[in-house]
N, C-alpha and C positions, 0 to 999 in steps of 0.2 A: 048734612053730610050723607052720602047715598053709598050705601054699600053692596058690590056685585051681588050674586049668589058664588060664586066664585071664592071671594075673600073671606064670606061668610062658612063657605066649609074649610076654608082652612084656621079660619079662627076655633070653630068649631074642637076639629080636630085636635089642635093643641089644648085646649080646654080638657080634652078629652084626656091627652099626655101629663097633663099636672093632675087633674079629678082622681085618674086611674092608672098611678104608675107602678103597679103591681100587675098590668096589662101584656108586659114584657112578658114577663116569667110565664103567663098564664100561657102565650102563642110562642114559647120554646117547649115549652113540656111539650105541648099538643104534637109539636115538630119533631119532637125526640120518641115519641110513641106512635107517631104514625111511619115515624121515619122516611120521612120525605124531604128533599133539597130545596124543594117549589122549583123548579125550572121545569120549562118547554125545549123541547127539542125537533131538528126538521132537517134531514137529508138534503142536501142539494143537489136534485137530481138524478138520474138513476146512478144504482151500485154499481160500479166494474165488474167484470172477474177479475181474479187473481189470477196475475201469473206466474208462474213456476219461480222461484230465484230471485224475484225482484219485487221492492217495496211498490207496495198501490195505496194511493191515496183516496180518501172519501171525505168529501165536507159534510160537518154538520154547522148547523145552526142554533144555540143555546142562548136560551131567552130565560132571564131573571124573573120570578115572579113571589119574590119575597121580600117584606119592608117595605118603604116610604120609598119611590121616584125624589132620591136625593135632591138633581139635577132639577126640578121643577119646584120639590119643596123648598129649596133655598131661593129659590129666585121669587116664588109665590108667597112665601111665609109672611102673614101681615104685610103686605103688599097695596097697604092703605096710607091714605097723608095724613102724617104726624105718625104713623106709628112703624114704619119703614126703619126709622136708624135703629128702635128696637129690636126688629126682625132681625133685623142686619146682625145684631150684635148676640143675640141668641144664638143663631146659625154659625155664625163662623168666629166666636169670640167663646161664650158662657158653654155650651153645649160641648164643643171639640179640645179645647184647652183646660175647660174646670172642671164638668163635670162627663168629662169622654169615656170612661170607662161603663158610665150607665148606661148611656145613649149610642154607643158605638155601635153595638151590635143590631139594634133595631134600625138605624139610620142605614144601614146598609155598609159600614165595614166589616165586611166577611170575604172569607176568598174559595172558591170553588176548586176544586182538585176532581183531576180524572184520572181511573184508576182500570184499562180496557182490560179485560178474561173471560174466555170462552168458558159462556153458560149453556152451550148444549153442543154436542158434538165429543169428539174427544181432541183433547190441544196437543196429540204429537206432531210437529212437523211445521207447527202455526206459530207465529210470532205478531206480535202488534204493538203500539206507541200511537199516544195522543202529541198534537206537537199544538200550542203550549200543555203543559202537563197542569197548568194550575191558572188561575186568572184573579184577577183581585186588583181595587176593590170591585164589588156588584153589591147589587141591589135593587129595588124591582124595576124591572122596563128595559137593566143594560142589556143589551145584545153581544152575546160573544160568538166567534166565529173559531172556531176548531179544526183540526184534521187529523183523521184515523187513521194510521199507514198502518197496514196487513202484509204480510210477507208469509210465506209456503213454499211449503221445497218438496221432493216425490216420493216424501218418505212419506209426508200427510196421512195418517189412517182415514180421517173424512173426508171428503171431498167436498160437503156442506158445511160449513157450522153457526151458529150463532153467538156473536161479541157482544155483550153487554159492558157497556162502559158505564162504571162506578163514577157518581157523582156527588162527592163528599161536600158539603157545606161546614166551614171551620168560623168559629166566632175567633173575636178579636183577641181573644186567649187562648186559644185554638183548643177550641171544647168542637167538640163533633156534636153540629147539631140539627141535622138533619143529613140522609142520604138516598137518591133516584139512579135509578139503572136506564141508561140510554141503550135499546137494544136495535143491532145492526147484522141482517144475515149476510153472511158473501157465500162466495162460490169460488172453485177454484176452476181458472180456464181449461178448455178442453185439451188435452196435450198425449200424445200418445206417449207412453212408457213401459219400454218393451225391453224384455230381458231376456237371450239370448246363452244356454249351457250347452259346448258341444259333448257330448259324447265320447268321440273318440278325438283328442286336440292334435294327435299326429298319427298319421298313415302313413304303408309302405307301401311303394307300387313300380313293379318293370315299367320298363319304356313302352311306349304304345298299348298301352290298358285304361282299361276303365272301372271303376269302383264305387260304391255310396258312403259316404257320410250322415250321421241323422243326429241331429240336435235339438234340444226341448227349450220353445217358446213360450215365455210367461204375459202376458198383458196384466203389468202392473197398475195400470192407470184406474180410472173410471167410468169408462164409458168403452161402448164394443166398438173396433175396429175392425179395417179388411187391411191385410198387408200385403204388398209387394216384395220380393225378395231378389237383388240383384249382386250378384259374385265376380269378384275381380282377381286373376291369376295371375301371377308373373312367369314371365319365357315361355308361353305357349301351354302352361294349365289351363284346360278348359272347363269353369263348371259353371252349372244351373242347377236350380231350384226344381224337385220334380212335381212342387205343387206351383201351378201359374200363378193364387191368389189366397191367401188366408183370412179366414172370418176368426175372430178370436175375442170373446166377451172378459167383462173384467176380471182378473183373476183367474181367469183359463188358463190352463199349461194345453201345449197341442205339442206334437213330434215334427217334426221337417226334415225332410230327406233332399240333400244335394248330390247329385253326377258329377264326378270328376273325372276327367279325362288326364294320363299323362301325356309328353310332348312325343313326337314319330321317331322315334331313336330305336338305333339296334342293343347301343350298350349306354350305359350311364354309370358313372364311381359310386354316385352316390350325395345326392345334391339336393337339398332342402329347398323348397317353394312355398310361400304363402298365397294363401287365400282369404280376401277379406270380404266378411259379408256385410250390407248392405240391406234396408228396410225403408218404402213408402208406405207412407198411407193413407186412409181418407182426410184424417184428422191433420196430419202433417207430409204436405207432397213434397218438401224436401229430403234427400237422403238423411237417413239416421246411422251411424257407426254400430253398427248390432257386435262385431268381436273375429275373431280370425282361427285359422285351425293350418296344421304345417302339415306338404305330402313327401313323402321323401322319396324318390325317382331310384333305384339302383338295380344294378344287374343286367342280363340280357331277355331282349323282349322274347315274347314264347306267342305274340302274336302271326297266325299261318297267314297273313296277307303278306308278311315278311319273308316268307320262304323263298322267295326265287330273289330276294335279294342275300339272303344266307350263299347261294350258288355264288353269284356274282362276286362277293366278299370273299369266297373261298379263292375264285379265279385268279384274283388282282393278285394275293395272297401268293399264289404258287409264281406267279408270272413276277412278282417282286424279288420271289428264292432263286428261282435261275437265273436273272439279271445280276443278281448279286454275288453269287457264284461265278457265273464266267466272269464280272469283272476279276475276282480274286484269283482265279487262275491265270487268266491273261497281268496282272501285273508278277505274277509268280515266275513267270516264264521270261520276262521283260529283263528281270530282274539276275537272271542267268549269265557265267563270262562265253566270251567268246573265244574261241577253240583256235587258231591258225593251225594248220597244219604244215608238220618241217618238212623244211628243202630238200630236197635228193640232191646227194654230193657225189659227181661223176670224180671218179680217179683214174686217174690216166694209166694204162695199160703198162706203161714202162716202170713204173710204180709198185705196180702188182708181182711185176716179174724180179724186180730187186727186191721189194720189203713185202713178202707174203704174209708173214709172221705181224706186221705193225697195220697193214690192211685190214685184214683179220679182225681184229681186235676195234680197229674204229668203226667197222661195219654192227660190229658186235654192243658198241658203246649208243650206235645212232637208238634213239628213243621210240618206243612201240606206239603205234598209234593207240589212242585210246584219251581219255581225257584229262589234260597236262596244263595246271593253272599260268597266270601270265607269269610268275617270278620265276616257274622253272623254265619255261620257255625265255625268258631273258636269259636265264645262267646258259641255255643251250645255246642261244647264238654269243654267246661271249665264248663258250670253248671252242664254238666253230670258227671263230674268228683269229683265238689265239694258237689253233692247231695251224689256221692257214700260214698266221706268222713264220711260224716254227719250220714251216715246208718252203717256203722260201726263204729264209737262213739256210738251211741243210743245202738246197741247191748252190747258194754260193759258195759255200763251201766247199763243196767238190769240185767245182769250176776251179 
């Protein structure tokens, strides 16, 4: 019968497991004093940056290097004719059901646990998770495959740090028996983070003036930027920025001074305007929201470009008072009765010379000129009319 060298070191081996089975104990102690998991570890690929808010993913690659290659031993163990059913029955019969609590832990039932914390740096701001958190069973040669998600937000005090990931080794009664730190630096992306205090958050201002504002910029971030500064008014506020471009390293506070203009008015009640400002820059060429500040417009403008319109406003002014005046006189006058003036009553001579005495007297009754509303001029032609009655009765009468 010929036997590999193959079969022969696995014969070996097991020889070696019954000769010396106080071997165990001897390669746990060693593992609990050097405090090592035995695994290998291996990035895949380069690290990301981290970006602000959002979970970033990293593979690693963890490789077992502790115990018996289960997966080969059971399939190799006595691996010879005629003594095969025995292997057989060691391996997955005597060993795992009768005497499993010996052998479990050197065969490779153990479970690997990861436990990620920044080991240099300071952890404000930094969050992280292994995703599986634990893996089981291993033993030497399995290959596990991991992922580190890291998250940051712009409170971060670092901007670097280092994660070591805790790699606990648990035996089948979950004794800790051995542990290796997988260590992974990130970096947080480049992001500008600018923070914006004004100064003075509401101004007063006439019509047609001009004024500054000045506000203190922070560069919170990490890294030096140049900023840009663009202002946006409503109903004809106008302002700029009186610096074209700003350089501002990390942690820098600087001043900024903005021009405001109010809108060409002579008078205003009193009307509040926002201004919002606005920030590019190297780091990020999209607009950034930096915060707002309120002008409040009232009064009358004291700007002398306006003076010869003061003239003109006075003119319309006066040319309004006398339009409106004469209309009120002319409806005043409109509004007035109208006068007739009475009839001259001829009396006949022959009249005069009979009743001097009753002549007399209606001469005397006729009404003075002067202004005589319409109800007494009705009553007057009703007695002239009832006198005339009266003078022709009298005549027939004497007839």
């Amino acid at each position: 019968m010929i036997v590999s060298r193959k079969n022969t070191s696995v014969i070996l081996v097991f020889l070696f497991l019954i000769l010396f089975s106080s071997i165990y104990c001897f390669i746990t102690a060693k593992a609990q004093e050097e405090e090592s998991a035995y695994v290998v570890a291996t990035i895949d690929g380069d690290i990301p940056p981290v970006e602000p808010g959002k979970w970033t993913s990293i593979n690693i690659t963890v490789i077992d290097k502790n115990g018996f290659n289960w997966t080969y031993f059971s399939q190799e163990f006595l691996n010879i004719p005629g003594l095969r059913w025995y292997g057989k029955l060691l391996v997955w019969v005597i060993w795992p059901k009768i005497r499993f609590k010996d052998y479990a832990d050197f065969f490779g039932y153990n479970t690997l646990s990861f436990y990620p914390e920044i080991v240099e740096g300071n952890p404000r701001g930094w969050k992280m998770k292994v995703i599986p958190p634990s893996v089981s069973p291993t033993t030497d040669g399995v290959v596990h495959h991991i992922k580190l998600y890291v998250w940051a937000d712009k409170t971060a005090m670092d901007y670097s740090v280092t994660i070591g990931i805790k790699c606990i080794r648990y035996s089948y009664n979950g004794k800790n028996i051995g542990t290796s730190y997988i260590y992974v630096p990130v970096k947080l992306q480049k992001y500008p983070y600018i923070e914006m205090v004004v100064d003075q958050p509401r101004i007063y201002l006439p019509p047609w003036s001009t004024s500054t504002v000045t506000a203190t910029v922070t560069n919170k971030g990490y890294y030096e930027d140049t900023l840009h500064f663009t202002l946006e008014g409503e109903s004809g506020i106008k302002a700029e920025a009186k610096e074209q471009q700003l350089v501002i390293k990390p942690g820098e506070s600087k001043k900024v001074t903005f021009v405001v203009s109010s809108p060409r008015k002579l008078f205003e009640y009193g009307k509040p305007y926002e201004v919002k400002v606005y920030a590019t820059s190297v780091l990020n060429p999209n607009q950034t929201y930096l915060g707002s500040f309120i002008v409040m417009v009232e009064g009358i403008s004291s700007n002398p470009q306006v003076g010869g319109l003061y003239i003109v406003f006075i003119i319309v002014i006066l040319i309004l008072i006398l339009i409106a005046a004469k209309t009120i006189l002319s409806l005043k006058i409109r509004r007035r009765p109208r006068i007739e003036k009475p009839k001259r009553v001829q009396i006949p001579e022959k009249e005069t010379k009979e009743h001097p005495l009753e002549v007399k007297k209606e001469v005397e009754r006729k009404p003075r000129r002067g202004r005589i509303s319409r109800d007494e001029l009705t009553k007057l032609k009703l007695i002239e009319k009832i006198r005339k009655e009266q003078e022709k009765q009298r005549r027939k009468l004497r007839l």
